[in-house]
VOLOSE-554313 format. One record per residue (C-alpha): x, y, z; residue number from 1. Coordinates in steps of 0.1 Angstrom, whole numbers. Example, Ala and Ser with C-alpha at 12.3 -4.5 7.8 and 13.67 -1.06 7.14 Angstrom:
# residues 2
[rec [123 -45 78] 1]
[rec [137 -11 71] 2]
//
This chain:
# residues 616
[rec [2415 875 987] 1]
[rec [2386 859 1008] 2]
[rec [2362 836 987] 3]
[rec [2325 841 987] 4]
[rec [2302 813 993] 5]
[rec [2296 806 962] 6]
[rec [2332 801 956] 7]
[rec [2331 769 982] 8]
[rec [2305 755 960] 9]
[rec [2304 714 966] 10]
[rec [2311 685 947] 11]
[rec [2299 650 947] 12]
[rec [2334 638 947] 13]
[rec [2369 651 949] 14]
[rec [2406 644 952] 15]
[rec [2425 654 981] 16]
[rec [2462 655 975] 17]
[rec [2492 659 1000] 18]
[rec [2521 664 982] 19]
[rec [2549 662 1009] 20]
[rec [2588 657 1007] 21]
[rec [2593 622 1011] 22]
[rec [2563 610 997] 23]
[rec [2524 624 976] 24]
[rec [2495 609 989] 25]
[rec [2460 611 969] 26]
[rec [2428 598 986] 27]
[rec [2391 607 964] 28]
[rec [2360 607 982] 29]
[rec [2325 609 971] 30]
[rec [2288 615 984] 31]
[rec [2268 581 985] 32]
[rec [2234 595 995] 33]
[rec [2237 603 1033] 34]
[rec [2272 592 1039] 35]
[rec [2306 600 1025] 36]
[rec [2328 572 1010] 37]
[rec [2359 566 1005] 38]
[rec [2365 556 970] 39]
[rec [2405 555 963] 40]
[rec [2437 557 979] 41]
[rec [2467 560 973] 42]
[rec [2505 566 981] 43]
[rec [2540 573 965] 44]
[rec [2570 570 981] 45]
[rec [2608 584 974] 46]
[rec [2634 555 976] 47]
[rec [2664 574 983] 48]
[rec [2679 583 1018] 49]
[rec [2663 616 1025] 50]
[rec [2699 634 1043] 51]
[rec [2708 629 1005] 52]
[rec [2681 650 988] 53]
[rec [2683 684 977] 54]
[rec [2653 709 970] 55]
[rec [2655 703 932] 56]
[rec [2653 667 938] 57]
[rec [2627 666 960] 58]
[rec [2604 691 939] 59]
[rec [2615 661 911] 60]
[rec [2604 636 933] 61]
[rec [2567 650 936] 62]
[rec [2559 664 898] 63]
[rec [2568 625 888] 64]
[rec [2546 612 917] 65]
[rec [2518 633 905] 66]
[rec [2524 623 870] 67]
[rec [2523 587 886] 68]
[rec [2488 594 901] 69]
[rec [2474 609 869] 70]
[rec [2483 579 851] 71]
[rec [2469 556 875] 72]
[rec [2440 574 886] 73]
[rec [2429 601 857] 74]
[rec [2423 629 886] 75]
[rec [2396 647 865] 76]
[rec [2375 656 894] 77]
[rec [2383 691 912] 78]
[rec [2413 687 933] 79]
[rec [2421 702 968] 80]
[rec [2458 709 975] 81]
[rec [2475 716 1009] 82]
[rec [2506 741 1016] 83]
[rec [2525 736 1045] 84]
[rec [2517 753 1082] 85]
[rec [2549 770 1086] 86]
[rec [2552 790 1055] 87]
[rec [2513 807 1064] 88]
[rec [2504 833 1087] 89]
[rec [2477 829 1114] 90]
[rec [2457 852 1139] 91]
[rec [2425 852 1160] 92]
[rec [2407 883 1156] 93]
[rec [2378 903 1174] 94]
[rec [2360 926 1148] 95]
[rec [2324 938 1151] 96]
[rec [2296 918 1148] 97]
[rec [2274 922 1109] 98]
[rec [2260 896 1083] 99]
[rec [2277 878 1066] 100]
[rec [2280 896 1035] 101]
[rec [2289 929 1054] 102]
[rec [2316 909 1070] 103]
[rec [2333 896 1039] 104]
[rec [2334 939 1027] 105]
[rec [2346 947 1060] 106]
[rec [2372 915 1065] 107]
[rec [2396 935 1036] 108]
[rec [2398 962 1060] 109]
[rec [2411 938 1089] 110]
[rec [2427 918 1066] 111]
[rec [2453 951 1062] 112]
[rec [2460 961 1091] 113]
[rec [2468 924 1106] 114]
[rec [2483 907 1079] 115]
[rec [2526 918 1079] 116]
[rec [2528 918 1049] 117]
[rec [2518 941 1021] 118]
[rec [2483 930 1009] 119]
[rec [2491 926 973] 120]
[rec [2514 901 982] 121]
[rec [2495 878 996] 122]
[rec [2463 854 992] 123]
[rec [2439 850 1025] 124]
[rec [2406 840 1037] 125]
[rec [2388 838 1070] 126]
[rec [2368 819 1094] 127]
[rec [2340 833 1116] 128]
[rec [2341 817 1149] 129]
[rec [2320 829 1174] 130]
[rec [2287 844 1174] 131]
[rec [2282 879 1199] 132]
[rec [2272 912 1201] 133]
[rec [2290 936 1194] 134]
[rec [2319 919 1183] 135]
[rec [2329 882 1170] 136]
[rec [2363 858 1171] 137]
[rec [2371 856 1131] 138]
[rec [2403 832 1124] 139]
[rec [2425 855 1099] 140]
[rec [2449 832 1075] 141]
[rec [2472 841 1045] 142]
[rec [2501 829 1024] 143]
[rec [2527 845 1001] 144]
[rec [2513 850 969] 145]
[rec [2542 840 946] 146]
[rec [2547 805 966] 147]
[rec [2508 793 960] 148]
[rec [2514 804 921] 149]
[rec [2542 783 925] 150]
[rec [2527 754 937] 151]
[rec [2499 760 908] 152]
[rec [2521 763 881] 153]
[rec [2529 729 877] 154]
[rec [2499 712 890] 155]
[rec [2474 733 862] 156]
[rec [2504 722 840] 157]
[rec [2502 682 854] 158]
[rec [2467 685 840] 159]
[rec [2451 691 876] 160]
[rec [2421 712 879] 161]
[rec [2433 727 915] 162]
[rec [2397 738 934] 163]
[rec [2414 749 968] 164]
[rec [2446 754 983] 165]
[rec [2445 747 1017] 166]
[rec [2466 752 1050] 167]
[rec [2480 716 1056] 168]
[rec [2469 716 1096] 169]
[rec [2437 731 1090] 170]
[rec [2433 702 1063] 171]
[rec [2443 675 1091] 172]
[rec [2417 693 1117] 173]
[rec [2390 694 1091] 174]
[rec [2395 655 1086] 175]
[rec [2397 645 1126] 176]
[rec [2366 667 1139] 177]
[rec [2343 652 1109] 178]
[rec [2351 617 1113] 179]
[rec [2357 614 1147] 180]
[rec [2327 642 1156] 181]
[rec [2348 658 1183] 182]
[rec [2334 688 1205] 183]
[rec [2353 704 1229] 184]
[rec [2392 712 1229] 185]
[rec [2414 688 1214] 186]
[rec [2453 690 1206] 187]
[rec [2463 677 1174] 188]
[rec [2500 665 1173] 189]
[rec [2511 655 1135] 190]
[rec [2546 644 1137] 191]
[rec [2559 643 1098] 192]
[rec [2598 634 1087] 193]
[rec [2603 676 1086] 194]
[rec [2586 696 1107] 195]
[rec [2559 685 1135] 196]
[rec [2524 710 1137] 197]
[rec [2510 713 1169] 198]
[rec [2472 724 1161] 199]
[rec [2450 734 1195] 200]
[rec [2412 734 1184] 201]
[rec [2393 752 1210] 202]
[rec [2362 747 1196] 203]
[rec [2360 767 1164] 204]
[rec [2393 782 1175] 205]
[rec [2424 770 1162] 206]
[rec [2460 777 1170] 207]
[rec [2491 763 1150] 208]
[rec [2521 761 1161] 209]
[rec [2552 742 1137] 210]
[rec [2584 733 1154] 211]
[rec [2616 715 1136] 212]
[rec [2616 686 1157] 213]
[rec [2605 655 1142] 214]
[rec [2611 618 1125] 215]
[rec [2645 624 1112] 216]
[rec [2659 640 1140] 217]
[rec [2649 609 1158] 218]
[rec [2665 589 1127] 219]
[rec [2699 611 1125] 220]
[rec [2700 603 1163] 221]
[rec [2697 566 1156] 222]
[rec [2730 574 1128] 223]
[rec [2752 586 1157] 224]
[rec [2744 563 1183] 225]
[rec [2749 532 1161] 226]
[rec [2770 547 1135] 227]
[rec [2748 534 1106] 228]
[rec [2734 550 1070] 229]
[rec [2705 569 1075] 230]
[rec [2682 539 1055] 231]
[rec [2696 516 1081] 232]
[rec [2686 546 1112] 233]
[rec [2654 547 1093] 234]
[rec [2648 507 1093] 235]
[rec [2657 509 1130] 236]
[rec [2635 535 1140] 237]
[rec [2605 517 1122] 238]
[rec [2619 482 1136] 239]
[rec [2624 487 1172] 240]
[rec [2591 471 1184] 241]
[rec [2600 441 1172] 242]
[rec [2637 443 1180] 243]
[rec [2661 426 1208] 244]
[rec [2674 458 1215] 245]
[rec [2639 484 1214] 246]
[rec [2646 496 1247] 247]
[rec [2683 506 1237] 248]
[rec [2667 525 1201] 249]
[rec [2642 540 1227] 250]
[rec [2669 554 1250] 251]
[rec [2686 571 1220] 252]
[rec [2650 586 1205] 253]
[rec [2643 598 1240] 254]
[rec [2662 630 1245] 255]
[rec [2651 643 1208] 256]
[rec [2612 633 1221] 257]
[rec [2620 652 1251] 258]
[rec [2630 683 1235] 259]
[rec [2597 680 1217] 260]
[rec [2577 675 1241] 261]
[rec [2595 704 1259] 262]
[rec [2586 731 1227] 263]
[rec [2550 714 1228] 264]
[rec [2549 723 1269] 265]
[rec [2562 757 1259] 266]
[rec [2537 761 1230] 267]
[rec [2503 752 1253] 268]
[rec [2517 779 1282] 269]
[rec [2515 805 1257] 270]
[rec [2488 796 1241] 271]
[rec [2466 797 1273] 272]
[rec [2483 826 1288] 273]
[rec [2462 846 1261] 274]
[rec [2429 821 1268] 275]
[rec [2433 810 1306] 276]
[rec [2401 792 1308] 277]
[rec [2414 765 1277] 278]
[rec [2408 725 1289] 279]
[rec [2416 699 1261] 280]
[rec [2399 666 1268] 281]
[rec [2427 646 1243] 282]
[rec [2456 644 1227] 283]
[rec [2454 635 1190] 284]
[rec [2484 612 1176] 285]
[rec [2488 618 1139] 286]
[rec [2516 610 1111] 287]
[rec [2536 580 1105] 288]
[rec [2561 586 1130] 289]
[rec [2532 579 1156] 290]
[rec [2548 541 1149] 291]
[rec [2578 546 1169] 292]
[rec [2577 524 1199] 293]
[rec [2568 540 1233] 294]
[rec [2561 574 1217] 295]
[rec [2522 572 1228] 296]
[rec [2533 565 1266] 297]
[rec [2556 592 1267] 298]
[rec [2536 614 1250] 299]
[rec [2506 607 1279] 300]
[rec [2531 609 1306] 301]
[rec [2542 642 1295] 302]
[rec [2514 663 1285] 303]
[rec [2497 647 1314] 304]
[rec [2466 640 1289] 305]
[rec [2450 606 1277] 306]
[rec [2462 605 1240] 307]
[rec [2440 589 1210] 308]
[rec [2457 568 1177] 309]
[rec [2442 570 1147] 310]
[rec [2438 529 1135] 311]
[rec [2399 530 1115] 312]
[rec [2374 554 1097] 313]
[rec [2341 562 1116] 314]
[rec [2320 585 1098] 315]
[rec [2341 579 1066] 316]
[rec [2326 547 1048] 317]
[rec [2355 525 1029] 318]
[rec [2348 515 992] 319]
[rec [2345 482 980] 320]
[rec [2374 479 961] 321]
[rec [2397 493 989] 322]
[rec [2418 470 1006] 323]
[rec [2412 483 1042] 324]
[rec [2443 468 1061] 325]
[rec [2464 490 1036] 326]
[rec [2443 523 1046] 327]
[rec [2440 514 1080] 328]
[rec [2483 509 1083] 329]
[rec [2485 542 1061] 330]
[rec [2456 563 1080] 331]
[rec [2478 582 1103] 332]
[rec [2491 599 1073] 333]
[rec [2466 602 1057] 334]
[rec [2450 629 1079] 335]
[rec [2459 662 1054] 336]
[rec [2446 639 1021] 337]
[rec [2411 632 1035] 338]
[rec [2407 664 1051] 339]
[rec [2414 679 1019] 340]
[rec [2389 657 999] 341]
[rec [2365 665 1030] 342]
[rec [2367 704 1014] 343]
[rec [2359 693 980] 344]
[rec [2329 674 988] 345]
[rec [2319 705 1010] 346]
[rec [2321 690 1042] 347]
[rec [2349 709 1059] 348]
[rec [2342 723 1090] 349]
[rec [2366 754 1081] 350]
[rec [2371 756 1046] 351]
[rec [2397 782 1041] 352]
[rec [2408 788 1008] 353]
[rec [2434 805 994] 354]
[rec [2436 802 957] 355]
[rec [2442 833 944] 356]
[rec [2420 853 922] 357]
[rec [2438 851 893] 358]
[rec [2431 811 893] 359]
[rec [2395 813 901] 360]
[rec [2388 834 869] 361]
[rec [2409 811 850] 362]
[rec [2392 782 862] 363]
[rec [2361 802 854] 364]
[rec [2365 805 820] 365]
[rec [2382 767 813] 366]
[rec [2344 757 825] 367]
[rec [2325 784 797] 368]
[rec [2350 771 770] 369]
[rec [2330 739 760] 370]
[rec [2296 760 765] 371]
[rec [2312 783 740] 372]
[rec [2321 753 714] 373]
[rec [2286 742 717] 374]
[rec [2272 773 710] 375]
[rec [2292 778 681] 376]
[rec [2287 743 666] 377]
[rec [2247 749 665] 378]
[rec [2256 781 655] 379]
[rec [2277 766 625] 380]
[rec [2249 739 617] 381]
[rec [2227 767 612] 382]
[rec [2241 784 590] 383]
[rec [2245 753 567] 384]
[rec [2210 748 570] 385]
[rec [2204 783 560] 386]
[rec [2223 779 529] 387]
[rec [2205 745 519] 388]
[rec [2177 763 520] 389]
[rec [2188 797 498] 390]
[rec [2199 767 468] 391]
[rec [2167 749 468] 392]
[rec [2144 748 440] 393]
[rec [2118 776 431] 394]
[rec [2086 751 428] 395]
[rec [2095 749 467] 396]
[rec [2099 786 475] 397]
[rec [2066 786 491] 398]
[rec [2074 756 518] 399]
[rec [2111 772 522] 400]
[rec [2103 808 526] 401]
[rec [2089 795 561] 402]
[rec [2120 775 569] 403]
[rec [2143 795 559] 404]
[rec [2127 827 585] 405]
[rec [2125 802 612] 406]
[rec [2161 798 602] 407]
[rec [2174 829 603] 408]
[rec [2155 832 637] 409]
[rec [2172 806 649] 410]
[rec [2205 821 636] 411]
[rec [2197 855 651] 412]
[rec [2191 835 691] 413]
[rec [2226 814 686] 414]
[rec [2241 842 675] 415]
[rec [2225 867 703] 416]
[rec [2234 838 729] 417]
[rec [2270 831 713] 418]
[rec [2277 869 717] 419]
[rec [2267 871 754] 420]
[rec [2284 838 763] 421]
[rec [2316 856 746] 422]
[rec [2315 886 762] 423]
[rec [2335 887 793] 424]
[rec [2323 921 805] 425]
[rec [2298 905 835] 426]
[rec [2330 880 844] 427]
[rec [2354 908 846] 428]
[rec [2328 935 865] 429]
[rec [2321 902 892] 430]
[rec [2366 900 892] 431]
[rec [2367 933 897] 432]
[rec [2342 934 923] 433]
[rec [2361 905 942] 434]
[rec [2393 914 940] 435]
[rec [2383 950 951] 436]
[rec [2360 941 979] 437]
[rec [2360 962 1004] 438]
[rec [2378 990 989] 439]
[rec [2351 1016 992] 440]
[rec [2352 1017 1030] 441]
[rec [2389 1025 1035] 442]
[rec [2385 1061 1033] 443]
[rec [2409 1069 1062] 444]
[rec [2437 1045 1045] 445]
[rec [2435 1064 1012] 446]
[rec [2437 1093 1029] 447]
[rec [2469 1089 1051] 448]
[rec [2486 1073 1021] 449]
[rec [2476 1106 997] 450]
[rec [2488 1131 1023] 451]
[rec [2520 1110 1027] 452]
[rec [2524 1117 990] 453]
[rec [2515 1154 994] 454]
[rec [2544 1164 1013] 455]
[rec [2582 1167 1003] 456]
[rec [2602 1135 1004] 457]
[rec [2635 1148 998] 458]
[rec [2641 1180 977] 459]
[rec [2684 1180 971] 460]
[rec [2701 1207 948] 461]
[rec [2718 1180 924] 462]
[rec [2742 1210 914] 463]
[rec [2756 1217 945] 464]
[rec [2771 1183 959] 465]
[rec [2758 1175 998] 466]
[rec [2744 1208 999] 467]
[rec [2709 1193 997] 468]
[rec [2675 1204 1015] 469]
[rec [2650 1176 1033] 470]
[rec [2616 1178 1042] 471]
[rec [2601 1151 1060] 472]
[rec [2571 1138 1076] 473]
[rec [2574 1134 1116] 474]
[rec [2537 1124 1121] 475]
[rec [2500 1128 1105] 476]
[rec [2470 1127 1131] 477]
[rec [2439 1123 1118] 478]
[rec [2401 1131 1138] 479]
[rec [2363 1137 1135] 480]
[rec [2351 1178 1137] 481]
[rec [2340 1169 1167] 482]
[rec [2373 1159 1180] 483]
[rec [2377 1123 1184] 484]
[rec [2399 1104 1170] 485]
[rec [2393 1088 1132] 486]
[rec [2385 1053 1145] 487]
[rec [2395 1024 1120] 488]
[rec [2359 1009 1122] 489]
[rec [2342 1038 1114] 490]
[rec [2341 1046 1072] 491]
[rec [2331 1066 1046] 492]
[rec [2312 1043 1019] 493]
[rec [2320 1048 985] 494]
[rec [2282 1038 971] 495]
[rec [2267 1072 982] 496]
[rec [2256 1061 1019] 497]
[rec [2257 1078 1047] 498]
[rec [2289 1092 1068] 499]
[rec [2293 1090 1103] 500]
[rec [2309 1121 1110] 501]
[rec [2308 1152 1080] 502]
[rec [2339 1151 1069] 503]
[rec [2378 1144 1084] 504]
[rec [2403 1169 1102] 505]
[rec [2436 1162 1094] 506]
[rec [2473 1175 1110] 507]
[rec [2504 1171 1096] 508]
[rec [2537 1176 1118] 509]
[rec [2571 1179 1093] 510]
[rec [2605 1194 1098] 511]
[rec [2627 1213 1073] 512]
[rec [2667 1212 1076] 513]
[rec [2682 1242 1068] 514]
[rec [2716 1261 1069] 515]
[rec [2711 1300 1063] 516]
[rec [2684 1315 1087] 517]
[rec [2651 1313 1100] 518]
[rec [2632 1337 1074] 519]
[rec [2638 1315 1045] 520]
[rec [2630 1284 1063] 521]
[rec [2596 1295 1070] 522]
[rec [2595 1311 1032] 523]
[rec [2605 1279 1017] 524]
[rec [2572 1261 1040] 525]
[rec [2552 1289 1030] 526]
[rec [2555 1288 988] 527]
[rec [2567 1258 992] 528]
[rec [2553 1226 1009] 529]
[rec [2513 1245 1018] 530]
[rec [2510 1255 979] 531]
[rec [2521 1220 968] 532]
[rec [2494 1204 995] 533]
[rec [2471 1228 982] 534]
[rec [2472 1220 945] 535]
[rec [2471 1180 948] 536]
[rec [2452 1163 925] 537]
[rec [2434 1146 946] 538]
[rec [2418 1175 962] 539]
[rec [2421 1164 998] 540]
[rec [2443 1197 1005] 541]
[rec [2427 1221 991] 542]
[rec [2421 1233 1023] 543]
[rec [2455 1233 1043] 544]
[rec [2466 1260 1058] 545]
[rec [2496 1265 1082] 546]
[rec [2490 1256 1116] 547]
[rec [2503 1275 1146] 548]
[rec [2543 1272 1156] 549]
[rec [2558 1267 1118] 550]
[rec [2595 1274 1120] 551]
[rec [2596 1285 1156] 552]
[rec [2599 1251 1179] 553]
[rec [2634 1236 1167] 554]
[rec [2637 1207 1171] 555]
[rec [2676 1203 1187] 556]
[rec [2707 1216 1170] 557]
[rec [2723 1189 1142] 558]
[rec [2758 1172 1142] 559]
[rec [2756 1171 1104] 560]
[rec [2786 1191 1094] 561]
[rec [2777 1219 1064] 562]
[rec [2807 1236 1060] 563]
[rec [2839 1244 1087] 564]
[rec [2826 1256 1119] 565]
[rec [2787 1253 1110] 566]
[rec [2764 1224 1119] 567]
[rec [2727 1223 1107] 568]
[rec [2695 1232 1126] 569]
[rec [2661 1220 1120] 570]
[rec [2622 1234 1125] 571]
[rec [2594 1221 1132] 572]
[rec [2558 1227 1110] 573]
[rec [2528 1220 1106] 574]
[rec [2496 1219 1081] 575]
[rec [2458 1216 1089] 576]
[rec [2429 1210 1070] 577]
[rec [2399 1192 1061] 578]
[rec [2384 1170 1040] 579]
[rec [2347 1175 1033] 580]
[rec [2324 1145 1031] 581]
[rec [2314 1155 990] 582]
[rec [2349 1158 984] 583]
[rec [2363 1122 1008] 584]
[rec [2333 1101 991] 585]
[rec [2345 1119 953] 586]
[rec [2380 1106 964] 587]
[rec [2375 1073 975] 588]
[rec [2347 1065 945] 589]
[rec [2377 1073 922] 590]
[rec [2398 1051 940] 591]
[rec [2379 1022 941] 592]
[rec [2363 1020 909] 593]
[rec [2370 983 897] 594]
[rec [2399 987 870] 595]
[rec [2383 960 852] 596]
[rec [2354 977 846] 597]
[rec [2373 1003 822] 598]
[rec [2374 1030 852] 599]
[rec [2402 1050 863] 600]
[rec [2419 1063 899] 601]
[rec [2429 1097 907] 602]
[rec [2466 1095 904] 603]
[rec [2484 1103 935] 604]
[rec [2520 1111 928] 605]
[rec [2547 1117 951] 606]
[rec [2561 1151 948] 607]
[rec [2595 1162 954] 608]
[rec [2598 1200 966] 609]
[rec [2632 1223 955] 610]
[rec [2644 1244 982] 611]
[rec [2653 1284 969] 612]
[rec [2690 1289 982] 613]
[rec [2698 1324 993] 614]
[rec [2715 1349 969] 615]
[rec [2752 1360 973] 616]
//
């Protein structure tokens, strides 16, 4: 689920932590009046030989580093978190043009029909990038669900208070276009120990792209070549500039660059067949492996493109207690870190989120907890003072009656605040409102899924073994009155405004296998499947009817063996009707009621017709 603005509210200072698979890196930054600073880094790196490392050893590996960090570096302030490209899903979208809040209901809507994966299952946000009329460019991102939870799990249990979570390129372009204040189109190349991201930013417009190719290829290349441990191909990787033999070490990296650079070729002609016009003025070089000797050259002579290394800060101030040859050797991999603590001080140029609901209410309520604690210690110290009062002595009644009312008034405000600090009926109406944003437009959704739901699935005689009777659905059209069809940008609000069109016409095409004879096929669609539309409780059948051609067109004869000698047939039918506009806005207000709010859904249950079998 998207964030509202005030969800990207900004800090003064933040931790940005990049928790990779051979080593975390942590990097804080704070606002110092005009400028942002950069207060601490710092980096912790595995020791053993990474061809040696399983998943449980690496996911190890990190919870001590961040233990490590914690220790070192306390990590109270809020903390922005990156997950990796290639386990995300990206797409540039054109929807129509509306303010910013309509965007956000409508973005739910998109979010479903472009996202594979079911909705539930997944935690997304968006980025506006164009302005126009009538539509806009909106970048669409999203993650599994049950992998971010992951991740959280044993950060919130580390003792982190986790503010974003954050696609790891996106992170890197945030941190490159603020401090080197790029315009234009850029390519990003990050080459890690894993995986190497390719991000194109075309303006607002990026593009990611993760291939497999990257510093350990280039090290299990060096292994072969000189028959060495992988430490030792490591050490001569990072070596070879200084080495006797460099151009030797360069001749073995070169055919594992070259299939890079040949999935990086590939990855730029695609992306420009679908934006011909694209120009990119430089080639970024990020990631430690950007120390290999000769990689810049060959990079430029490939691409064709002047390329740019990373080696200071510009915009970025360093703190005084940083050692700035130590961040200047570490600052090409440092690029996801400070782009990361670049979101927590608010100064991300496309500050995605995707922590899920669920944490954002939690981390909601850890903030109320010590305004609840206050408000029940004054609420504790007066009603002490109320009893000191009750036991004091009758020659001062007269001087206590008056304390001892503006005590109880006192009482009754701490009290009357305590109670509406502790009740968490706003806080769950503003979580259901977010996590059903949206909801109220997706009248033609709703509908398709409840007349799915309306029709036979599978209706089988569980006495009489593979003698069974099916009913399924073939398709389901749906329209305006006036004939056109039921566009996916037009909808029916659920707060009581106005419909485009009065109403929707719906047609529903099925087919019916059966094995005795036309009559009872049509009988059985007849008292069967309409009645059954019909008395739905959602009401959006109330007026089906048969439509013309039921049990007439078959659709070709069956090879499905029934007994010796006979082989089944099937007919087409189909059902019309349709749904007034009192009766599609009734329907979807019950369906998007917020469930925390107390309110209920109409239940839409699948129904499963039984077919009468002929007598005798």
């Amino acid at each position: 689920m998207t964030l509202t603005d005030a969800g990207r509210a900004q800090m003064t200072a933040a931790w940005g932590l990049d928790i990779g698979r051979r080593a975390v890196k942590a990097c804080a930054l704070r606002k110092v009046r005009d400028t942002v600073e950069l207060s601490t880094v710092d980096v912790v790196e595995m020791d053993a030989p990474a061809d040696a490392l399983t998943d449980q050893a690496i996911q190890e590996f990190q919870r001590r580093a961040v233990a490590t960090l914690i220790q070192r570096h306390g990590l109270h302030e809020p903390t922005a978190v990156a997950i990796p490209g290639h386990v995300t899903f990206s797409k540039v979208i054109r929807v129509q043009a509306a303010d910013p809040d309509r965007l956000a209901r409508n973005m739910r809507f998109e979010a479903q029909h472009n996202i594979p994966f079911p909705i539930s299952e997944v935690v997304w946000d968006y980025h506006p990038l164009t302005v126009g009329t009538p539509e806009i460019e909106v970048n669409l991102y999203a993650a599994k669900k049950e992998q971010v939870l992951r991740l959280l799990a044993w950060l919130e249990d580390a003792g982190l208070d986790v503010a974003s979570v954050q696609i790891a390129p996106l992170a890197l372009w945030n941190y490159v276009r603020f401090d080197l204040d790029l315009r234009g189109g850029h390519l990003l190349l990050d080459i890690g120990s894993d995986n190497t991201d390719l991000i194109v930013a075309d303006g607002d417009r990026t593009w990611i792209r993760n291939m497999p190719i990257a510093g350990n290829a280039v090290t299990k290349a060096l292994m072969q070549q000189f028959q060495v441990s992988f430490a030792e191909a490591e050490a001569l990787k990072i070596k070879a500039g200084t080495s006797q033999d460099a151009q030797k070490i360069f001749n073995v990296m070169k055919p594992v660059l070259k299939d890079l650079m040949s999935e990086v070729d590939r990855s730029l002609a695609y992306y420009k067949s679908s934006v011909p016009n694209a120009e990119f003025q430089k080639v970024i070089l990020l990631g430690n492996a950007m120390k290999l000797v000769g990689l810049r050259s060959f990079v430029e002579e490939t691409l064709k493109a002047k390329t740019v290394k990373l080696v200071n800060l510009n915009r970025l101030q360093y703190g005084t207690a940083l050692d700035m040859e130590a961040v200047r050797n570490q600052l090409p991999g440092l690029g996801v870190a400070l782009g990361l603590a670049l979101q927590g001080v608010g100064m991300a140029g496309t500050p995605v989120n995707l922590l899920p609901e669920e944490s954002r209410a939690e981390r909601v309520l850890r903030r109320k907890r010590p305004w609840y604690a206050a408000a029940a210690a004054v609420l504790l110290a007066a009603s002490a003072g109320l009893a000191y009062e009750a036991q004091s002595s009758s020659k001062a009644f007269d001087g206590s009656k008056g304390r001892l009312e503006a005590g109880v008034a006192d009482y009754a405000k701490v009290a009357d605040e305590l109670k509406r600090a502790s009740d968490l009926a706003p806080l769950r109406r503003e979580i259901g409102a977010l996590a059903d944003l949206g909801l109220g437009r997706e009248a033609v959704l709703d509908l398709w899924g409840a007349l799915l739901a309306m029709a036979p699935a599978a209706n089988a005689d569980p006495n009489e073994k593979n003698e069974g009777r099916k009913a399924w659905i073939l398709s389901l059209d749906l329209g305006w009155p006036d004939g056109s069809p039921a566009a996916r940008g037009a909808r029916v609000p659920a707060n009581g405004g106005a419909a485009r069109p009065r109403g929707i016409v719906w047609r529903l095409a099925g087919a019916v296998v059966w094995r005795e004879n036309e009559g009872e096929t049509r009988a059985f669609i007849e008292q069967t499947v309409v009645p059954r539309i019909v008395a739905h409780p959602s009401g959006l059948g109330k007026r089906a009817k048969l439509g013309p051609g039921v049990g007439v067109a078959k659709l070709s004869p069956g090879a499905e063996p029934v007994k010796a000698g006979e082989k089944a047939r099937f007919y087409r039918f189909q059902v019309e009707g349709e749904v007034s506009e009192t009766d599609l806005r009734a329907f979807v207000q019950a369906r998007t009621a917020p469930p925390l709010a107390g309110s209920s859904a109409v239940p839409v249950p699948p129904v499963t017709a039984s077919v009468p079998r002929k007598k005798g």
